[in-house]
Biotite code that builds the C-alpha atoms (Angstrom):
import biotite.structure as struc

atoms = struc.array([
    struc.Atom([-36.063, 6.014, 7.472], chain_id="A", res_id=1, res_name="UNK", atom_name="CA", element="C"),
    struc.Atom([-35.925, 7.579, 3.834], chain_id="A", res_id=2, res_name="UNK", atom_name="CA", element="C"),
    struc.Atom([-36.653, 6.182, 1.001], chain_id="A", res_id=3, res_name="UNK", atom_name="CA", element="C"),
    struc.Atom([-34.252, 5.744, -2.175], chain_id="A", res_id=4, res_name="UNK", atom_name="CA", element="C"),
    struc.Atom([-35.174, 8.107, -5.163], chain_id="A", res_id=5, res_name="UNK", atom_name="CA", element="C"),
    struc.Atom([-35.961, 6.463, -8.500], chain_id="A", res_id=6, res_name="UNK", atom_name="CA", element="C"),
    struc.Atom([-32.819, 6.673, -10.983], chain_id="A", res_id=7, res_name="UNK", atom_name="CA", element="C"),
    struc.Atom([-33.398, 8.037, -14.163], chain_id="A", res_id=8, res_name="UNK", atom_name="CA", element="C"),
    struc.Atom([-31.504, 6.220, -17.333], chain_id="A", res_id=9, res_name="UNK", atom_name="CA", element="C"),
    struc.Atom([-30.228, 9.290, -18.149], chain_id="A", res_id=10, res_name="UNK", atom_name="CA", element="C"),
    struc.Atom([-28.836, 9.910, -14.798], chain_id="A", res_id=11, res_name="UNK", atom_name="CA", element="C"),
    struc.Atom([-27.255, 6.815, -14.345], chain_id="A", res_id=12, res_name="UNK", atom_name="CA", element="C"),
    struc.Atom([-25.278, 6.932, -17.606], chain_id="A", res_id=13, res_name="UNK", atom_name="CA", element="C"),
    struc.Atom([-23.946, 10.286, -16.830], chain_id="A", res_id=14, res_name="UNK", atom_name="CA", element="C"),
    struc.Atom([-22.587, 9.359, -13.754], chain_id="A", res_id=15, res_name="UNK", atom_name="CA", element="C"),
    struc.Atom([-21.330, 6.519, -15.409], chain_id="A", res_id=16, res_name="UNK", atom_name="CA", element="C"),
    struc.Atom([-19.392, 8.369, -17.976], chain_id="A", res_id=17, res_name="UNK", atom_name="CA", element="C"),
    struc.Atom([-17.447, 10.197, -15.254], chain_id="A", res_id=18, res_name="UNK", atom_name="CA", element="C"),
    struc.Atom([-16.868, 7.337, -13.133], chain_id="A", res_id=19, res_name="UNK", atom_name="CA", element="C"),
    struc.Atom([-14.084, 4.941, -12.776], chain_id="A", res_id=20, res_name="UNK", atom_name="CA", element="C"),
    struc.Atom([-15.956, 1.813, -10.560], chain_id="A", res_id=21, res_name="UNK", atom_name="CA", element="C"),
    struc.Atom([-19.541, 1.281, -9.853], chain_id="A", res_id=22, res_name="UNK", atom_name="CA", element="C"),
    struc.Atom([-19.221, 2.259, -6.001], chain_id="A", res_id=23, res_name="UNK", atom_name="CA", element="C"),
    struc.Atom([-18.262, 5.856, -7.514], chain_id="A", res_id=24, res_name="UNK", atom_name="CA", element="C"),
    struc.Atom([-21.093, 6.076, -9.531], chain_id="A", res_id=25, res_name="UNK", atom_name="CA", element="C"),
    struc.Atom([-22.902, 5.363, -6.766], chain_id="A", res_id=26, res_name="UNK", atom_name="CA", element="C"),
    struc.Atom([-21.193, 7.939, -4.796], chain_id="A", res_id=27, res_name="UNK", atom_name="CA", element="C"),
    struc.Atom([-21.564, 10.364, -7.469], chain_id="A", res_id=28, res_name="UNK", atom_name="CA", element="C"),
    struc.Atom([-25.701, 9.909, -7.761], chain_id="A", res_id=29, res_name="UNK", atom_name="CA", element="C"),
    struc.Atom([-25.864, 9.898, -3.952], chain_id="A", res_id=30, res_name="UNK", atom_name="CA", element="C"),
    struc.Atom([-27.379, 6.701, -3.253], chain_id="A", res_id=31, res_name="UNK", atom_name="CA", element="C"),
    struc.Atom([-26.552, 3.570, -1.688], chain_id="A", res_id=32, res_name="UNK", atom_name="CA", element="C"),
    struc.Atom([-24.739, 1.034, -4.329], chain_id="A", res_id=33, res_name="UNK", atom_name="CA", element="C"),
    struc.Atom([-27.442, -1.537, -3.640], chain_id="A", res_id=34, res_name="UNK", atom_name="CA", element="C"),
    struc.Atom([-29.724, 0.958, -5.652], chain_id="A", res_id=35, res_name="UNK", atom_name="CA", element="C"),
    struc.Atom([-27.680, 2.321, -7.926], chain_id="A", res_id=36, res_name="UNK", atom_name="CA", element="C"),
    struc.Atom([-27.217, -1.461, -8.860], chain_id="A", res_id=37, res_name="UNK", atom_name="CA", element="C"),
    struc.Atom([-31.275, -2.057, -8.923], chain_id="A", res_id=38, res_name="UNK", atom_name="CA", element="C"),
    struc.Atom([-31.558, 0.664, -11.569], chain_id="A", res_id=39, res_name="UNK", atom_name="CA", element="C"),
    struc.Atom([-28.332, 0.164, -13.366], chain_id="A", res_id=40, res_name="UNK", atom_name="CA", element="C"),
    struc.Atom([-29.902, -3.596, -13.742], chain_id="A", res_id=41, res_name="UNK", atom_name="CA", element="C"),
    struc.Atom([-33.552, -2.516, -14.704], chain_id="A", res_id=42, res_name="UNK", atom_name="CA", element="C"),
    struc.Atom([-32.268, -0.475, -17.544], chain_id="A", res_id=43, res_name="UNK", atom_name="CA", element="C"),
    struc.Atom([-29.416, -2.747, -18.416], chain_id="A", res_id=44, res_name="UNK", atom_name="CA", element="C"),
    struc.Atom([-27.015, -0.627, -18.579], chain_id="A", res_id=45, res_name="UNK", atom_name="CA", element="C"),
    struc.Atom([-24.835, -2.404, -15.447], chain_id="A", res_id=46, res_name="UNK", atom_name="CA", element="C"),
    struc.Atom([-22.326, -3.688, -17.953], chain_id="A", res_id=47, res_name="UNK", atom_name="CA", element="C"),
    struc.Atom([-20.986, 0.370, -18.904], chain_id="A", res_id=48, res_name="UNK", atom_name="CA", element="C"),
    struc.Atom([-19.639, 0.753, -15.808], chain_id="A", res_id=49, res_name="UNK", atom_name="CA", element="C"),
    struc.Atom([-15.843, 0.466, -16.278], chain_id="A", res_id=50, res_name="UNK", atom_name="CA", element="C"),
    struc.Atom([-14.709, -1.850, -13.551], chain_id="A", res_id=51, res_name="UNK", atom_name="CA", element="C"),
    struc.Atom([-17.521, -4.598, -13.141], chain_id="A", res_id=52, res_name="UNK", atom_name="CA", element="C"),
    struc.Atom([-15.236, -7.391, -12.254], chain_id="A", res_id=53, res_name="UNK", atom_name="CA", element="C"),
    struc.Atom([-14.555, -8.538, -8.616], chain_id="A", res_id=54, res_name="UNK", atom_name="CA", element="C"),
    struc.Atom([-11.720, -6.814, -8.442], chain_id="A", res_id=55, res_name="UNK", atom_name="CA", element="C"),
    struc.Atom([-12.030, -3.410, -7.811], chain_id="A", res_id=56, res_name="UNK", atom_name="CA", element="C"),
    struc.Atom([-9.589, -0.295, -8.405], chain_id="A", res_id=57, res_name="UNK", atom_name="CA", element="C"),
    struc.Atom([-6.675, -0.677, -6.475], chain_id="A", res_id=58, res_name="UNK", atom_name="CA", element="C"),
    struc.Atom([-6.293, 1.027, -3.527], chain_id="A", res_id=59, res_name="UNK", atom_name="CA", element="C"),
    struc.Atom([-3.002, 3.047, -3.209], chain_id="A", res_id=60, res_name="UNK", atom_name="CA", element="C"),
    struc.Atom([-1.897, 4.196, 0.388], chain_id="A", res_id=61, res_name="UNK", atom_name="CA", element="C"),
    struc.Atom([-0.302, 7.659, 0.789], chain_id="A", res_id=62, res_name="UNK", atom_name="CA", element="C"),
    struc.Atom([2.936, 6.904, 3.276], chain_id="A", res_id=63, res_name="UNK", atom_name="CA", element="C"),
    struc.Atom([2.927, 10.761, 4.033], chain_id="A", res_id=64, res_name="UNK", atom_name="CA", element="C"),
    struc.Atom([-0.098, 10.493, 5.749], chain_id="A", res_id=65, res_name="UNK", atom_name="CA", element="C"),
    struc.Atom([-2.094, 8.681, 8.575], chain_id="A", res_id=66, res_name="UNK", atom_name="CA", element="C"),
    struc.Atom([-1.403, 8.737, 12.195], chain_id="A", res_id=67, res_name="UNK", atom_name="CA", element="C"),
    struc.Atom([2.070, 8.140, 11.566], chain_id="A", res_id=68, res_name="UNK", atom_name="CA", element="C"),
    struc.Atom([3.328, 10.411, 8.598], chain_id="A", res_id=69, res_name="UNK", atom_name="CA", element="C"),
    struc.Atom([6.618, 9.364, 7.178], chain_id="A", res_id=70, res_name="UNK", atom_name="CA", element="C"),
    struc.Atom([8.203, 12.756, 7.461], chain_id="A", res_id=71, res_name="UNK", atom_name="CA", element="C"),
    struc.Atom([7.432, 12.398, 11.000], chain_id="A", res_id=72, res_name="UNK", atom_name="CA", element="C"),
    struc.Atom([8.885, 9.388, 11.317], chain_id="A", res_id=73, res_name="UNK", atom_name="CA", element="C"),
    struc.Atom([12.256, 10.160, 9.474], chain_id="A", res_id=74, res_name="UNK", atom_name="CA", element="C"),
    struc.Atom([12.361, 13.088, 11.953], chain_id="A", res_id=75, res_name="UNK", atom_name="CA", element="C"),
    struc.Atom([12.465, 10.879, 14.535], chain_id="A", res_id=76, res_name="UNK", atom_name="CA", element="C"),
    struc.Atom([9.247, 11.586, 16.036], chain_id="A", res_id=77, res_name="UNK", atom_name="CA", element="C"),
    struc.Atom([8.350, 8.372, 16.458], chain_id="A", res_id=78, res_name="UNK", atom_name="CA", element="C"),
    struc.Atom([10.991, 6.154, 17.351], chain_id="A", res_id=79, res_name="UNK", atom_name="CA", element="C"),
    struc.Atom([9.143, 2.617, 18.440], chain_id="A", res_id=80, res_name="UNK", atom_name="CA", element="C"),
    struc.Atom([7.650, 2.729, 15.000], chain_id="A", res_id=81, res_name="UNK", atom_name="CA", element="C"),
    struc.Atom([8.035, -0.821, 13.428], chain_id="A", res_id=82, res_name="UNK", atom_name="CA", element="C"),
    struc.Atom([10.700, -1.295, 10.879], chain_id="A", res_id=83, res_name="UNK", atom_name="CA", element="C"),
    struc.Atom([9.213, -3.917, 9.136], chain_id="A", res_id=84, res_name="UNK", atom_name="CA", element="C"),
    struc.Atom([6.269, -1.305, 8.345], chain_id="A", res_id=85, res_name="UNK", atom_name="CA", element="C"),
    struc.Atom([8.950, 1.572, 7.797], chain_id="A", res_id=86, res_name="UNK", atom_name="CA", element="C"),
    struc.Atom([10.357, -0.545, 5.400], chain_id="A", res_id=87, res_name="UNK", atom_name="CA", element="C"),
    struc.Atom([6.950, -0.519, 3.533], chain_id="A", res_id=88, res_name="UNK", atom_name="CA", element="C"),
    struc.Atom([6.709, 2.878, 3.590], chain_id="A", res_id=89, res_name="UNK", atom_name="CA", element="C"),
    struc.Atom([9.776, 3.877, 2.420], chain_id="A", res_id=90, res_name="UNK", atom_name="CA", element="C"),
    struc.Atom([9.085, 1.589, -0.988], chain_id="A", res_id=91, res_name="UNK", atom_name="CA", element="C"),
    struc.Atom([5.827, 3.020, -1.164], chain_id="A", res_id=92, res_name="UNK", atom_name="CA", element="C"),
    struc.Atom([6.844, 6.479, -1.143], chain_id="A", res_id=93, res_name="UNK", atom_name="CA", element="C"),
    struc.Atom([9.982, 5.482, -3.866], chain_id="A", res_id=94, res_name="UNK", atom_name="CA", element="C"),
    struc.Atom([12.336, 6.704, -0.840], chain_id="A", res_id=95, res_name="UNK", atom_name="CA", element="C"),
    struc.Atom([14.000, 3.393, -1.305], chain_id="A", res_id=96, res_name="UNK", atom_name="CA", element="C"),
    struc.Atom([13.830, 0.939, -3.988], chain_id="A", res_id=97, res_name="UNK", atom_name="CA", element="C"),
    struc.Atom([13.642, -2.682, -3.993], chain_id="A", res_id=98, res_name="UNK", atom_name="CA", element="C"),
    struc.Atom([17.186, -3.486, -4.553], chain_id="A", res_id=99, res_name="UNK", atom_name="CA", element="C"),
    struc.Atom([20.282, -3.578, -1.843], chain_id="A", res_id=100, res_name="UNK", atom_name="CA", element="C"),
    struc.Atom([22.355, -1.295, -1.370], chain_id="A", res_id=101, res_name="UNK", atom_name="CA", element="C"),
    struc.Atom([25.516, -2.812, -0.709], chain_id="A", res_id=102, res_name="UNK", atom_name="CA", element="C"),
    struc.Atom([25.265, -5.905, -3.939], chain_id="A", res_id=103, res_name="UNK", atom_name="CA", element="C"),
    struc.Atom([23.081, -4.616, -6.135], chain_id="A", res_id=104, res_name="UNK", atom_name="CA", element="C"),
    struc.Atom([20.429, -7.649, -5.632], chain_id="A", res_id=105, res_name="UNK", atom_name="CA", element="C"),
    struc.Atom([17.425, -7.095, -6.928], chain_id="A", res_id=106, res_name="UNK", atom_name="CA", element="C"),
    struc.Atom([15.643, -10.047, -7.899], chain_id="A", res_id=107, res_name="UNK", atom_name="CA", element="C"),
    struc.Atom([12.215, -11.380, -7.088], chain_id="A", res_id=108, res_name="UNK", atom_name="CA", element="C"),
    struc.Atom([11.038, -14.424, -5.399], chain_id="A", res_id=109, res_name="UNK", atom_name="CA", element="C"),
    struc.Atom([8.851, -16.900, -7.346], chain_id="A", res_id=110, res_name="UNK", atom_name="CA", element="C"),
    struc.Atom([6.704, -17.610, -4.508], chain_id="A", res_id=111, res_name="UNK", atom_name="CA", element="C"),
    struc.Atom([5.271, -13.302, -3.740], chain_id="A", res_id=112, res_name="UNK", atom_name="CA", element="C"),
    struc.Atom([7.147, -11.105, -6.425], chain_id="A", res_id=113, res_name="UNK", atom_name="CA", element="C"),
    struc.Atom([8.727, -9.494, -3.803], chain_id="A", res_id=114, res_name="UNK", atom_name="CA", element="C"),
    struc.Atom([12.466, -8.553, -3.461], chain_id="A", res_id=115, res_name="UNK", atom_name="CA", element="C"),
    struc.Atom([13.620, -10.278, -0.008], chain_id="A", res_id=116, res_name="UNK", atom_name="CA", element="C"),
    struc.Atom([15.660, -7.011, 1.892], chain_id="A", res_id=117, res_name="UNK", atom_name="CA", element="C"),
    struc.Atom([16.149, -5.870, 4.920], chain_id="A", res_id=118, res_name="UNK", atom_name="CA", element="C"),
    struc.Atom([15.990, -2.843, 6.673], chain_id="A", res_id=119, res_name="UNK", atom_name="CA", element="C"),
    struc.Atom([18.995, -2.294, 8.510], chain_id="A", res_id=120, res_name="UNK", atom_name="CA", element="C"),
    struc.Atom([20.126, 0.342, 10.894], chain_id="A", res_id=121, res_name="UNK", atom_name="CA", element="C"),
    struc.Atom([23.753, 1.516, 10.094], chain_id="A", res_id=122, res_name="UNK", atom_name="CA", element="C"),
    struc.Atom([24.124, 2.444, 13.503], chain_id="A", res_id=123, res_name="UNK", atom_name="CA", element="C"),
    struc.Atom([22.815, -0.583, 15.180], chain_id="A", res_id=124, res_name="UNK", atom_name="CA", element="C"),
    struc.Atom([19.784, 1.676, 16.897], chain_id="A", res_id=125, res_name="UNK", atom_name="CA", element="C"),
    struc.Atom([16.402, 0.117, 15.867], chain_id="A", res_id=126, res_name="UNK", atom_name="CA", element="C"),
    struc.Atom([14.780, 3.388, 17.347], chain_id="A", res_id=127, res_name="UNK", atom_name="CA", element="C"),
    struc.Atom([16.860, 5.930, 15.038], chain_id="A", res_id=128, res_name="UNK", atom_name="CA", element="C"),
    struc.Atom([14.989, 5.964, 12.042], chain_id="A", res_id=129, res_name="UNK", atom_name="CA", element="C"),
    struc.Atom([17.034, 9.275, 9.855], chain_id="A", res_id=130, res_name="UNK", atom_name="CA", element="C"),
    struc.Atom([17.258, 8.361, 6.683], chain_id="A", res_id=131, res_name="UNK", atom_name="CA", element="C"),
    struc.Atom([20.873, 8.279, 6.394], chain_id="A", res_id=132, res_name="UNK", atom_name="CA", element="C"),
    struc.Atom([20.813, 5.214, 9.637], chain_id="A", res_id=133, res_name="UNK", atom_name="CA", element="C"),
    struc.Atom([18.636, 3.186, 7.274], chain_id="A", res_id=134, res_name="UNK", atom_name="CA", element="C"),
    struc.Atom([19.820, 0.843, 4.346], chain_id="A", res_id=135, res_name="UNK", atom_name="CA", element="C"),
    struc.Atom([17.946, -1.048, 2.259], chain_id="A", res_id=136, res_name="UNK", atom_name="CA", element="C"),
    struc.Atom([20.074, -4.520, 2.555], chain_id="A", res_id=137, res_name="UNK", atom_name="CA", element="C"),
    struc.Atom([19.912, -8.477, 1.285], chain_id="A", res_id=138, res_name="UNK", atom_name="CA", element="C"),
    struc.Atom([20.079, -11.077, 3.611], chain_id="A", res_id=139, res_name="UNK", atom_name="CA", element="C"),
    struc.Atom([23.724, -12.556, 2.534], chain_id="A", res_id=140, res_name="UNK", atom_name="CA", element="C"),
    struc.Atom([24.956, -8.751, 2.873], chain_id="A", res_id=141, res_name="UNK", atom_name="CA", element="C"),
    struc.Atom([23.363, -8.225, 6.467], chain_id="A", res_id=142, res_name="UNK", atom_name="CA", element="C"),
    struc.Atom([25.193, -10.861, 8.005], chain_id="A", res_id=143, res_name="UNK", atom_name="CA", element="C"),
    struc.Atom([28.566, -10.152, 5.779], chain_id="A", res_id=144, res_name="UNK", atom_name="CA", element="C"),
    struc.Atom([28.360, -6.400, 7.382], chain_id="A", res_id=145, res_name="UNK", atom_name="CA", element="C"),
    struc.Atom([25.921, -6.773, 10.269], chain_id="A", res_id=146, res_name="UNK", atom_name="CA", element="C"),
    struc.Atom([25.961, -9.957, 12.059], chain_id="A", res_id=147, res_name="UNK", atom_name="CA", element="C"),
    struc.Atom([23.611, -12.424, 12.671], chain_id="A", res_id=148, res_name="UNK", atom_name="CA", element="C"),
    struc.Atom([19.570, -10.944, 11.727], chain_id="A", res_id=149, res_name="UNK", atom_name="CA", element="C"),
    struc.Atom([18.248, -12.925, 14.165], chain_id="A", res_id=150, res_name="UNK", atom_name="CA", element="C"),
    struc.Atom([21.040, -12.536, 17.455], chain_id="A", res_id=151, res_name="UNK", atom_name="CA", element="C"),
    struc.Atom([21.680, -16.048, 17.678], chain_id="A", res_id=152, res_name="UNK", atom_name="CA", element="C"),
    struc.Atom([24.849, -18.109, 17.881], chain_id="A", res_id=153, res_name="UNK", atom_name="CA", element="C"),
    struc.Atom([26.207, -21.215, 18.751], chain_id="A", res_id=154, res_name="UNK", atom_name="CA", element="C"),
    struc.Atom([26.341, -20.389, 22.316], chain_id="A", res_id=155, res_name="UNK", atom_name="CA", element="C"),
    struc.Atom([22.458, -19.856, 22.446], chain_id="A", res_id=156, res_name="UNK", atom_name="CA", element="C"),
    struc.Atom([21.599, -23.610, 21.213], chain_id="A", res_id=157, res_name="UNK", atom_name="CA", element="C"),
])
């Protein structure tokens, strides 16, 4: 077991200038946050770091990469890939924007800020995922040139 290094003042402020969050400074003097935080604390100098709150920096994910690259998956690589998480790649990666296609809708809901679409496949094939078969679609227009989202009529009930 090895023992943490005493920080220097010095030290810690440096790293602090060219840091964004505390975890990074911590990253940055190569210790463990826990004593980064010990020393940051003794000298009272916790309060420079730049993101102190709860929060955090945001964490952005890069759709072209992972176990499941988008390229790949526009290829057609991988064709059980879910289109509800397609769908949140292709905003992510600005591919598609929040607005459909066909009407033009684009506004929010109240309730999660988010615009409610739907990813549809022109073709009907859930599995073909080029992205000239996908369209970025509002509910009132997928069942005005689709059908039904959900596959059930009146003969079903």
């Amino acid at each position: 077991m090895s023992l943490s290094r005493p920080l220097m003042e010095s030290e810690i402020r440096a790293a602090q200038d060219e840091s964004h969050s505390a975890a990074e400074t911590a990253r940055k003097l190569n210790v463990s946050y826990n004593t980064y935080k010990k020393y940051a604390k003794l000298y009272d100098i916790m309060e420079r770091c730049k993101c102190t709150d709860a929060t955090g920096l945001p964490k952005v994910h890069n759709p072209y990469r992972g176990k499941y690259p988008l390229e790949e998956i526009l290829m057609g690589m991988h064709p059980g890939y879910s289109p509800s998480r397609l769908r949140k790649k292709l905003l992510a990666s600005k591919i598609k924007i929040e607005e459909c296609e066909v009407c033009g809708y684009n506004e929010p809901r109240i309730t999660d800020g988010k615009v409610p679409l739907v990813l549809a496949f022109k073709d009907g094939d859930r599995s073909n995922h080029v992205l000239e078969n996908l369209e970025m679609v509002c509910y009132n227009c997928y069942h005005n040139t689709y059908g039904n989202l959900f596959g059930i009529t009146k003969d079903n009930f």
